[in-house]
C-alpha positions as a printed Julia matrix, in Angstrom:
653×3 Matrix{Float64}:
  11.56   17.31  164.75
  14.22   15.19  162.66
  17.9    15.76  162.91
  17.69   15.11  159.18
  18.96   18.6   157.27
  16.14   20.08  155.52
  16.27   19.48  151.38
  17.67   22.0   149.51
  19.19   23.74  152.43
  21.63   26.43  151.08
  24.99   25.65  153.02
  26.34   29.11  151.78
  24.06   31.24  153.61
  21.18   33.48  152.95
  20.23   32.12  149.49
  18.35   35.69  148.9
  21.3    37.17  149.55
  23.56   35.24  147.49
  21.19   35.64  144.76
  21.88   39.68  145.05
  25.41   39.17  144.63
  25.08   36.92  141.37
  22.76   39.72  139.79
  25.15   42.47  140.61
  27.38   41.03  138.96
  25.64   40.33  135.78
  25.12   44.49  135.71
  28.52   44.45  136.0
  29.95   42.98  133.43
  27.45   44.23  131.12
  28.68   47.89  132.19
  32.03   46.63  131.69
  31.31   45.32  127.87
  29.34   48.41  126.72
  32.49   50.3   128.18
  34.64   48.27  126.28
  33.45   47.96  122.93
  31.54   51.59  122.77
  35.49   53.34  124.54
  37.16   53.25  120.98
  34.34   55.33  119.31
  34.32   57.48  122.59
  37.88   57.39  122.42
  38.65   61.07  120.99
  36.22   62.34  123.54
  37.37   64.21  126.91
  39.22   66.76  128.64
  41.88   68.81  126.04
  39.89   68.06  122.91
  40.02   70.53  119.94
  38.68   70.91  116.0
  40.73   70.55  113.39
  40.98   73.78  112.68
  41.66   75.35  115.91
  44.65   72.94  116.11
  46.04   74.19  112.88
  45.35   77.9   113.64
  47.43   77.31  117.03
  50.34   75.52  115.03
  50.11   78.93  112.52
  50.38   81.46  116.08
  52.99   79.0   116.74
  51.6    78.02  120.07
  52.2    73.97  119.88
  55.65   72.6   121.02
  55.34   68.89  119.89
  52.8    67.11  118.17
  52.36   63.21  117.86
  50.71   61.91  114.65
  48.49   58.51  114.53
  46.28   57.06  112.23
  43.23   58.3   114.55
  44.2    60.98  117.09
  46.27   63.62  117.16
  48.17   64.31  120.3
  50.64   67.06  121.62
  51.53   69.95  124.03
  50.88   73.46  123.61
  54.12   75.72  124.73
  52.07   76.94  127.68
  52.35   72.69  129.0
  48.49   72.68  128.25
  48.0    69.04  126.37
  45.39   68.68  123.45
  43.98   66.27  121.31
  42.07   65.91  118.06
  40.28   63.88  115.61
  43.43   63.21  112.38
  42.12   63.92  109.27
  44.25   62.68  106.41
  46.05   66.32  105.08
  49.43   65.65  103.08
  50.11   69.32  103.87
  50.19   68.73  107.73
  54.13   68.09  107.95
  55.32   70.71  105.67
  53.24   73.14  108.22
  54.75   72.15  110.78
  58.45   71.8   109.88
  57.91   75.56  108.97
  56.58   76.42  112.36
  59.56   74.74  113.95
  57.24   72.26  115.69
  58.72   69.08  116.56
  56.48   65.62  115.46
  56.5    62.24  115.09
  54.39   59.44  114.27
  52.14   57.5   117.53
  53.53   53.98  117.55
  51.18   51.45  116.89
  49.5    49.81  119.4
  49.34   45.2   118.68
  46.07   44.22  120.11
  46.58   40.29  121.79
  44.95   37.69  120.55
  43.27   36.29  123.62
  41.85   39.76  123.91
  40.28   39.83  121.05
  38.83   36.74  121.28
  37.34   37.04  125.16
  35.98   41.17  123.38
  34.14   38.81  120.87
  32.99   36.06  123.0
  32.08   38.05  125.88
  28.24   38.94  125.06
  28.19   34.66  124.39
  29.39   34.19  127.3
  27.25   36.67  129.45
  23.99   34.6   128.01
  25.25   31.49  128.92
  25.61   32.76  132.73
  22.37   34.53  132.89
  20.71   31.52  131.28
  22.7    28.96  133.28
  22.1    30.79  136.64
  18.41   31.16  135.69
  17.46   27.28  135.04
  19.68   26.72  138.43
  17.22   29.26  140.49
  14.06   27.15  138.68
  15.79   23.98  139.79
  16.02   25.23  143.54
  12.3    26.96  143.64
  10.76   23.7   141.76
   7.73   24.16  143.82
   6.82   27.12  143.22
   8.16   28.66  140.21
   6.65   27.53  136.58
   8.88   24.45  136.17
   7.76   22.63  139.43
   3.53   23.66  138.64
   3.4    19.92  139.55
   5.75   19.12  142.51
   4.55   18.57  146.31
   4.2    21.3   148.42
   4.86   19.47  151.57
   7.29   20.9   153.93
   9.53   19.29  156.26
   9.47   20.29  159.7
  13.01   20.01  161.48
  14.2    21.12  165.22
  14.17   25.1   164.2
  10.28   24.99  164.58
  10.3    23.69  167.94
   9.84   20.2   168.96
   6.23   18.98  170.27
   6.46   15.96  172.45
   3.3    13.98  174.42
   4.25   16.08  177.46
   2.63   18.87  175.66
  -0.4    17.65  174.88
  -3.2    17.31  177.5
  -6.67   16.49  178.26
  -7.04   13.47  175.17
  -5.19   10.45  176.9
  -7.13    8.21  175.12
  -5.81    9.46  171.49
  -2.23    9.43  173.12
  -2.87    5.67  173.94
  -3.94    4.8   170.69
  -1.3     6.25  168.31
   1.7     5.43  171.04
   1.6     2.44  168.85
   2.79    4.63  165.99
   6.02    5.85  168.08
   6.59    2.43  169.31
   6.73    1.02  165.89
   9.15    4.25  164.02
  11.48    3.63  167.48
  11.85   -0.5   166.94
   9.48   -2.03  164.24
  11.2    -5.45  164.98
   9.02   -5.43  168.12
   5.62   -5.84  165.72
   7.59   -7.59  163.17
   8.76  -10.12  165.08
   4.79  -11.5   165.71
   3.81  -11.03  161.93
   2.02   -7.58  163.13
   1.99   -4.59  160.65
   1.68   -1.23  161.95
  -1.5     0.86  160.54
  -0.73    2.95  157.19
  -2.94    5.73  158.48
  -4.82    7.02  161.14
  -7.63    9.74  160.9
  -7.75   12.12  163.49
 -11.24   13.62  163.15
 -12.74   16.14  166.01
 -13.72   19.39  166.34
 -11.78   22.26  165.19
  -9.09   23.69  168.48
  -9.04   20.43  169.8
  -5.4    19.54  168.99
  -5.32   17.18  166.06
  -2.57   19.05  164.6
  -0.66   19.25  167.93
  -1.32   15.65  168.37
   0.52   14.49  164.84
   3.71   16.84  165.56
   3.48   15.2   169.16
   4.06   11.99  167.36
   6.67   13.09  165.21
   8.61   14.31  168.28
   8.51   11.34  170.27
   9.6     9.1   167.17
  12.07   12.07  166.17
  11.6    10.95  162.76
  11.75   13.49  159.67
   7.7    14.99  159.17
   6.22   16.53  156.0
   3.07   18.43  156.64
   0.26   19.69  153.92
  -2.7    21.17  153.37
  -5.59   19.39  152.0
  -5.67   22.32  149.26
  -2.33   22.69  148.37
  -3.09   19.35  146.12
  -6.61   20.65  144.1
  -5.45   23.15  140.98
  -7.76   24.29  138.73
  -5.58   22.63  135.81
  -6.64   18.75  135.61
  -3.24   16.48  136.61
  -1.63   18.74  138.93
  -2.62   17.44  141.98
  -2.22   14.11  141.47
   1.4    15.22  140.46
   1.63   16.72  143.21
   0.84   13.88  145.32
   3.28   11.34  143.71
   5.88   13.57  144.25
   5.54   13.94  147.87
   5.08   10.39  147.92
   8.85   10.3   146.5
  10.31   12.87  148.56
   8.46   10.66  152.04
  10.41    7.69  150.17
  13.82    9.18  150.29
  13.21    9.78  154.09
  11.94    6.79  155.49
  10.46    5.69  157.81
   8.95    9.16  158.14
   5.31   10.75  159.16
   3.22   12.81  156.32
   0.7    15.06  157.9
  -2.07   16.32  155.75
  -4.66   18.84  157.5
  -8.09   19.25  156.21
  -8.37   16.15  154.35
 -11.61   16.77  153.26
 -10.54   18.98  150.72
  -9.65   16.25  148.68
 -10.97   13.86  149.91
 -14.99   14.34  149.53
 -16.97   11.51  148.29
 -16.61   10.67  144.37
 -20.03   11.23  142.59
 -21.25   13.61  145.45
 -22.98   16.81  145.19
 -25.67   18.38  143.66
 -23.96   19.25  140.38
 -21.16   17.25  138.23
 -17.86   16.21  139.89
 -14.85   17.91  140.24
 -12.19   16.45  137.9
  -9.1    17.23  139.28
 -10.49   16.5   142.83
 -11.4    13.31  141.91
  -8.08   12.46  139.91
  -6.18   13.39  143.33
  -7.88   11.46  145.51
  -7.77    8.06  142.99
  -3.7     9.03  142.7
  -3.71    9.57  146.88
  -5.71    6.1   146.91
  -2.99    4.31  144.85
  -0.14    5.44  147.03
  -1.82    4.8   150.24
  -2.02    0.8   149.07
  -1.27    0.43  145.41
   0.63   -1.67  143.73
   3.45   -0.64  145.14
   4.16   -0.55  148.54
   5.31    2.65  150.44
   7.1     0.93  153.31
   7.89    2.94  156.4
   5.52    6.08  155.51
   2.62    6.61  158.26
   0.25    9.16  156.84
  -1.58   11.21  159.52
  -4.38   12.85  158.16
  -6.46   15.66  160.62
 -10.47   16.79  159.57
 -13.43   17.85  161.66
 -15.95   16.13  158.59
 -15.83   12.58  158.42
 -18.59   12.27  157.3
 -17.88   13.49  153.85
 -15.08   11.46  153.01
 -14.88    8.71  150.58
 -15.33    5.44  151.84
 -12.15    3.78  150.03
 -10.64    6.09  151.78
 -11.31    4.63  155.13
 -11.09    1.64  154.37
  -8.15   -1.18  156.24
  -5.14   -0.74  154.57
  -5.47    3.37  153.74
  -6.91    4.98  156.95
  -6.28    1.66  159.08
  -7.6     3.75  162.77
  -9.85    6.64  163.35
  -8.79    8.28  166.42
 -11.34   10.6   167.58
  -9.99   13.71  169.4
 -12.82   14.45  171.84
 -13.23   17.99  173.21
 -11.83   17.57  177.14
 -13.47   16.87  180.16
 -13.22   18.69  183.38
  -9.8    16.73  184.07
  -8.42   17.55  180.88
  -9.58   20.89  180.83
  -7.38   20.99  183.99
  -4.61   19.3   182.42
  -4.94   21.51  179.75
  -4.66   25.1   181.63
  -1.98   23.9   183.72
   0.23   23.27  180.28
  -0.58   26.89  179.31
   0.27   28.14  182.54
   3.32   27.16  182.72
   4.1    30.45  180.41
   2.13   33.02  182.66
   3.29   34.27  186.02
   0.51   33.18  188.23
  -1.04   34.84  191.69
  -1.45   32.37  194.45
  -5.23   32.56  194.21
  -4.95   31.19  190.69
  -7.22   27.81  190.8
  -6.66   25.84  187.3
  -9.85   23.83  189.15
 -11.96   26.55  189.45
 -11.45   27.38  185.91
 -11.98   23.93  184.36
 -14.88   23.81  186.05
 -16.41   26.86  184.82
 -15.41   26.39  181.04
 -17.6    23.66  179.86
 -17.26   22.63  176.61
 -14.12   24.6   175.83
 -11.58   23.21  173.2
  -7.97   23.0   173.63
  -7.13   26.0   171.23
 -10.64   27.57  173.4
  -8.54   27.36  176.77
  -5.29   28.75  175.22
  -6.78   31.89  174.14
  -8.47   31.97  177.18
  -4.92   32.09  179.13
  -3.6    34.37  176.49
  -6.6    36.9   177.4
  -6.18   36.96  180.8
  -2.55   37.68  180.69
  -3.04   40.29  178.24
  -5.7    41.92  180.26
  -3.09   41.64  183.43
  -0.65   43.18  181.58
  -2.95   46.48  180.35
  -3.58   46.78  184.04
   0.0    47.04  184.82
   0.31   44.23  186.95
   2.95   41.73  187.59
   1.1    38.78  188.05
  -1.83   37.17  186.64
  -4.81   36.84  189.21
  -7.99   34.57  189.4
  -9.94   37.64  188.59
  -8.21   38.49  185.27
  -9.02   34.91  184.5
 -13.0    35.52  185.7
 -12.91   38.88  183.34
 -10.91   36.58  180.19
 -13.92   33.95  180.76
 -16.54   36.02  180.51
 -15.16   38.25  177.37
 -14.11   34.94  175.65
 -17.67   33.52  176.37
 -20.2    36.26  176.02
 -18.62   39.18  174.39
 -16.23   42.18  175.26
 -18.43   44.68  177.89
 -19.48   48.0   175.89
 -19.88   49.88  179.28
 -19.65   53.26  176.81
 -22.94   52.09  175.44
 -25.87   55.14  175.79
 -28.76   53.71  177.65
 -32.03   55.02  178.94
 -33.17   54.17  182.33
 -36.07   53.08  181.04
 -33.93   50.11  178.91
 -31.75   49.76  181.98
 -34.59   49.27  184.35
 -36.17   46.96  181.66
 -33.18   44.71  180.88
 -32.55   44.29  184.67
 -35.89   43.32  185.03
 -35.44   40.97  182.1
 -32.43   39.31  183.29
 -33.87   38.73  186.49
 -36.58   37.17  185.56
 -34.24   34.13  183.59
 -32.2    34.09  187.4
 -34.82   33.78  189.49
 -36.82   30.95  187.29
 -33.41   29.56  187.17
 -33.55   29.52  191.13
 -36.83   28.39  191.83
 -37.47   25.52  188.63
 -36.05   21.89  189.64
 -33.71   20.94  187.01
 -31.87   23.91  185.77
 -28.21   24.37  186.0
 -27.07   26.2   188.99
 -27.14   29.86  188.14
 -23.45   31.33  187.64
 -23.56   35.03  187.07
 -26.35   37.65  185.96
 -25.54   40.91  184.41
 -27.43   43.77  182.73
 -23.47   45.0   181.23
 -24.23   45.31  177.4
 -21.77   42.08  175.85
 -21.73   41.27  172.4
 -24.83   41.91  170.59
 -26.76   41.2   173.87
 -28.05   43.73  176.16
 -27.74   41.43  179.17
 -26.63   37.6   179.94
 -27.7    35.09  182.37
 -25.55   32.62  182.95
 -25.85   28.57  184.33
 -23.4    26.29  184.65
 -23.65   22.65  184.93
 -22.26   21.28  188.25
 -20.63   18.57  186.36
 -19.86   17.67  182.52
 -23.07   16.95  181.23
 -23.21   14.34  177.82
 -27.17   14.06  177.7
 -30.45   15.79  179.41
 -33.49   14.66  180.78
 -36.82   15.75  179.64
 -37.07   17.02  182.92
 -33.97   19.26  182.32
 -34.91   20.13  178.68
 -38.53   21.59  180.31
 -36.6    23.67  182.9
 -34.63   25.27  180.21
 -37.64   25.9   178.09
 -39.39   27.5   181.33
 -35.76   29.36  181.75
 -36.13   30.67  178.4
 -39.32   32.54  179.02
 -38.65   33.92  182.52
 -37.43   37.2   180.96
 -40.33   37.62  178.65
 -42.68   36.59  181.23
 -41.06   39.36  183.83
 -41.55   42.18  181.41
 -44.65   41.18  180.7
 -45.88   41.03  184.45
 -44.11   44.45  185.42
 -45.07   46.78  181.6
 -48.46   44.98  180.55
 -48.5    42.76  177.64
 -48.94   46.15  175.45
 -44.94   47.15  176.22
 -43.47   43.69  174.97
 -40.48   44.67  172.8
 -38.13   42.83  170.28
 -35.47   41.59  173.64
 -36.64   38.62  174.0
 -36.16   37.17  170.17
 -33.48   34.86  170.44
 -35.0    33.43  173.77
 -38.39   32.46  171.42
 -35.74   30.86  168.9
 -34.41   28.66  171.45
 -37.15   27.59  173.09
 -38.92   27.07  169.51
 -35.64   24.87  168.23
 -35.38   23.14  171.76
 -38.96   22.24  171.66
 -39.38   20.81  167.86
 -36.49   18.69  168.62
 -37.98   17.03  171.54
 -40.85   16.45  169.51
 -39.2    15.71  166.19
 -35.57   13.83  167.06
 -35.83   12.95  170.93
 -39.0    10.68  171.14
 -40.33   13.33  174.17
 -44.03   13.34  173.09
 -47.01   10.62  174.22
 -48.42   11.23  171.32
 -45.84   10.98  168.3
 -44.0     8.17  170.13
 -40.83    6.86  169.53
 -39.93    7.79  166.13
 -37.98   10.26  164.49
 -38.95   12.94  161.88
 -35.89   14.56  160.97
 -32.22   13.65  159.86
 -29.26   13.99  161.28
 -27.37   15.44  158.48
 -27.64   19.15  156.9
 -27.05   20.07  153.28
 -25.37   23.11  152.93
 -27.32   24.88  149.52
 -25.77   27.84  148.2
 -24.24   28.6   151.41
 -27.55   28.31  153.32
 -28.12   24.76  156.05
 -31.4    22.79  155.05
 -32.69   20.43  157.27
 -33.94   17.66  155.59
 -36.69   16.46  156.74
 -38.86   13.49  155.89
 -41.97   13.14  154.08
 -44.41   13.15  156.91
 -48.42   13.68  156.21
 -50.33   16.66  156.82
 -52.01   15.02  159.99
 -48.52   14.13  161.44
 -47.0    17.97  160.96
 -50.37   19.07  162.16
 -49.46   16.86  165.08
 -46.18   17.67  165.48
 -47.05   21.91  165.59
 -49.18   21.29  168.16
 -47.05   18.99  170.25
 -44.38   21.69  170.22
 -46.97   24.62  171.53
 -48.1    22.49  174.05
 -44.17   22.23  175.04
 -43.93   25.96  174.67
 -47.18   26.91  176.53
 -46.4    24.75  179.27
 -42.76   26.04  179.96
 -44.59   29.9   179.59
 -47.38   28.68  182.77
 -44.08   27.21  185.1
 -42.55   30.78  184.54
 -45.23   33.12  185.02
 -45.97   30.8   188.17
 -42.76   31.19  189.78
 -42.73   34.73  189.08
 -45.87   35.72  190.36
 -45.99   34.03  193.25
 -42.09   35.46  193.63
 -43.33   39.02  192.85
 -40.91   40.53  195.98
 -37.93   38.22  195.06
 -37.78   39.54  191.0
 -38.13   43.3   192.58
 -35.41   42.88  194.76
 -33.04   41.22  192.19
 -33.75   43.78  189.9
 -33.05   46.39  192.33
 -29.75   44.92  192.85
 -28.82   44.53  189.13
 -29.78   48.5   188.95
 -27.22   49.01  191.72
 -24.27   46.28  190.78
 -24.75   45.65  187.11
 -23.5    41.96  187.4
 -23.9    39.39  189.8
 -22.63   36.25  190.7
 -24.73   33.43  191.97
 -24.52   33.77  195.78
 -24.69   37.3   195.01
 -28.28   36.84  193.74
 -29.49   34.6   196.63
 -28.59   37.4   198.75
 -30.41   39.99  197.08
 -33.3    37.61  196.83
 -33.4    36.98  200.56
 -32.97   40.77  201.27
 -29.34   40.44  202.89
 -26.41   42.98  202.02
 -24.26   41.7   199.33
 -21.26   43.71  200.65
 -19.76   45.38  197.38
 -18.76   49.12  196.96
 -18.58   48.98  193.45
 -21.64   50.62  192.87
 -20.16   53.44  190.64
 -21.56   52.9   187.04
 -19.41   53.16  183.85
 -22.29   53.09  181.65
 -23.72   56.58  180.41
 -27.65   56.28  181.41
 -29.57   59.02  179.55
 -32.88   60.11  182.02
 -36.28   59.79  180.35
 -39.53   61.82  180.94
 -41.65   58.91  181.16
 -41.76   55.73  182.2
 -42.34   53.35  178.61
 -40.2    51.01  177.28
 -39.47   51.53  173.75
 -40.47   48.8   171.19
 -37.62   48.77  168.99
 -34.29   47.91  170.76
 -31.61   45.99  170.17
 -32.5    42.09  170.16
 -30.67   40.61  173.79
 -29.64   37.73  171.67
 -28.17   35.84  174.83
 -30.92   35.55  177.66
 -29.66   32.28  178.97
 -26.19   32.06  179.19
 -23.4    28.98  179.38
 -22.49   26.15  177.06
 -25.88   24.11  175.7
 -25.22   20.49  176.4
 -25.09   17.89  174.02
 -28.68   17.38  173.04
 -29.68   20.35  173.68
């Protein structure tokens, strides 16, 4: 994002590479200096080379021509031109031999050694250390962070234009976190403009949301617009198990933000380092603590780090020390909402952009059938339907892809090569049913969106509703339709088997109707008789791995209460289902039937089959293997359905 070069950029080239060539020739020149200094003791060695005594039995057959004498070597040439050499051994005989042999022989001249070469021969092995030793610290120098030398120094890295600038036009669907750190651009473009009226930009701002919502997109979005140099790090690349080395590590990237001012520092997952002091349910964490009281200093110390924003991202504010977030450290938090229908709109068409699109591609459509989907929930979601496009061999992406990329992303690939009886077929279709048509026939339940009996998941079938809007809260009207919705597919079993062929499918819908019930009881104020108060807290602890509620002291009377407040929920919501569905006896055959025939339905699909009119699909071939029983039961022990109401629970649900 900065035109700034990156720090220890190698201006030669591949620095790997480089580092090759310097080894090489290291192993080099130590080949070359065992060469030299082991060739003289070698030197005798080779082609031609002869005993002593075969070269004086050749010189008595009077086979040598010339000889040359030195102090080490004998040389010379046989008469046939065949050179030879041998070791000289000192034999005062030697020339009186060979002046009566007639062979002619003189004394090798001797070879004067220079100075300077005897002098690099001696100081070569000095010098090779030096090199190694010198190139060595050099290599330590340039890795600092993360070779033994630089245990201490920031991890941060700089991101420049190679990792492809992020500007506001590529972030969508959280306008009101756009609005609120454009402040932060303005400022790193002209900070006269605040100066001028005495006004200080904020040090830090906290982005805090749910995880895929863009927080990090967001801070690289700033850095783009500002096109100012930006250092991002990991909340866990400060904590070492060694005592000191984060807060090392966070003064130096404190001093390497200093040398690049004004810059942004970007440090995702802040709550790994920045957790409450004195928290927990054993002692405190040393080093932790150290690098949060060092990251507390250089946020507003002493010492004032002009012209350094720091941007910190985390989906648990909660946990985080109050100095912290206090003015003058984390100045802003700027919550980074999941979207609403208009920025889930916003959203897909910035994804979109990528994909070749059909004409009957509605981002609308879409937006409105994704409730509660993230930013990074809506990417993969495009990603998925392109990818299923594209293993279909077609050229363009259609609205159906994107239908078939919904439902994997939101209830689980289809296992149409699952083995199934008729017997669970007929039984989950008569299940699933049940949830659509209570869904149908209960005021306040969310329009019904698509029932199938299509294995997905860990579920055997889904029902799905979708809100006709966003929804941020529900009515105790709303919350009883959905408890009623939970037990339409229990109820429907139930009503068609006898109450001796229950089975385990219906599990999760008990959980969720339990849970949904003990909240409007316990957290919601939804009971006459409790009133307006509130037995449980908001907050979980997490205990060796496992979420406890924690719940308040309450007397046995009141829990007493309470139980029977939430079975009177329960057994009400199981009385509006078996109502509808017996006095709708015709409507849950006929829906069933359908499932049997179609597998999934949509929701005007279902009204039709309800009402007995032709749904108009020839896709009534079945992938799924069905293996024919001999009688009629439903087995007992099946795989739990898991999702019998389908669709995104609602806040407060």
């Amino acid at each position: 994002m900065s035109e700034n070069p990156t720090p220890n950029k190698d201006p030669q080239g591949n620095p790997w590479m480089k580092s090759l060539f310097i080894w090489a020739g290291i192993l080099l020149a130590l080949i070359l200096f065992v060469q030299i200094v082991d060739g003289g003791s070698r030197s005798s060695a080779g082609a031609g080379a002869i005993a002593y005594s075969d070269f004086l039995n050749r010189v008595d057959e009077g086979s040598v021509k010339e000889v040359a004498i030195g102090k080490e070597v004998i040389s010379g040439k046989l008469t046939s031109g065949e050179s030879f050499k041998t070791n000289a051994i000192f034999d005062p005989e030697l020339p009186s031999r060979l002046r009566q042999r007639g062979v002619n022989f003189s004394g090798e001249p001797e070879q004067t050694t220079s100075v300077w070469l005897i002098l690099l021969y001696q100081s070569l092995p000095f010098l090779l250390i030096l090199a190694i030793a010198f190139f060595v610290m050099r290599q330590m120098q340039k890795n600092a962070g993360s070779g033994a030398m630089g245990f201490g120094k920031s991890k941060a890295k700089m991101l420049t234009e190679k990792h492809g600038r992020v500007t506001f036009d590529d972030v969508a669907g959280i306008d009101e976190a756009r609005e609120e750190l454009q402040e932060i651009v303005d400022f790193l473009k002209d900070p006269t403009k605040f100066a001028r009226l005495g006004g200080k930009i904020p040090k830090g701002a906290l982005l805090v949301g749910s995880p895929g919502t863009g927080k990090t997109l967001l801070a690289r979005a700033i850095a783009g617009e500002a096109n100012v140099p930006f250092f991002t790090i990991s909340g866990s690349d400060f904590v070492e198990m060694f005592v000191g080395v984060g807060a090392s590590r966070v003064r130096d990237m404190f001093e390497q933000a200093k040398k690049n001012a004004p810059c942004i520092v970007f440090i995702d997952e802040i709550d790994a380092v920045g957790r409450h002091r004195g928290a927990g349910l054993g002692n405190g964490n040393d080093e932790r603590e150290q690098t949060l009281n060092q990251l507390l200093v250089e946020m507003d110390g002493f010492e004032a780090n002009e012209g350094i924003i720091i941007i910190a991202a985390t989906n648990r504010p909660d946990v985080l020390d109050p100095a912290l977030l206090r003015p003058g450290r984390f100045d802003r938090q700027v919550v980074v909402p999941r979207p609403d229908i208009e920025g889930r709109e916003k959203i897909l068409a910035v994804h979109m952009k990528k994909v070749p699109l059909a004409p009957d591609v509605d981002a609308r459509t879409i937006a409105r059938g994704t409730p509660g989907f993230s930013g990074a929930d809506l990417a993969n979601l495009v990603n998925e339907a392109a990818l299923l496009a594209a293993r279909m061999g077609k050229r363009l992406v259609a609205m159906n892809e994107f239908e078939l990329a919904k439902d994997k992303v939101m209830m689980g690939a289809e296992r149409k090569s699952m083995v199934m009886t008729e017997d669970e077929k007929k039984s989950t279709a008569y299940h699933e049913a049940g949830h659509a048509l209570v869904s149908l026939h209960v005021p306040g339940c969310d329009p019904l969106h698509k029932v199938t009996i299509i294995p997905r998941g860990r579920a055997l079938g889904v029902t799905w509703n979708l809100p006709e809007r966003d929804r941020y809260s529900m009515s105790m009207k709303q919350m009883k339709a959905r408890l009623a919705l939970c037990f339409g597919g229990r109820i429907a079993e139930q009503i068609i088997y006898g109450p001796d062929e229950l089975n385990t499918g219906a599990s999760n819908d008990i959980q969720q109707a339990t849970e949904m019930a003990r909240a409007m009881v316990m957290e919601y104020g939804m009971s006459e008789k409790l009133g307006w108060l509130r037995y449980r807290d908001n907050q979980d602890e997490v205990f060796l791995g496992h979420s406890v509620a924690r719940t308040q002291s309450i007397s046995a009377d009141t829990a007493k209460l309470i139980d029977d407040e939430v079975r009177r929920l329960i057994e009400e919501a199981e009385a509006t289902a078996r109502k509808v569905l017996t006095e709708n006896l015709d409507q849950l055959h006929r829906l069933a039937g359908a499932l049997l025939e179609y597998e999934t339905l949509n929701g005007e699909e279902a009204k039709k089959a309800i009402s007995g009119d032709d749904i108009g699909r020839d896709d009534t071939d079945s992938k799924r293997l069905v293996l024919p029983t001999a009688g009629s039961s439903i087995p007992t022990t099946r795989k739990p359905r898991g999702g019998g109401i389908g669709g995104a629970a609602p806040q407060g649900a």
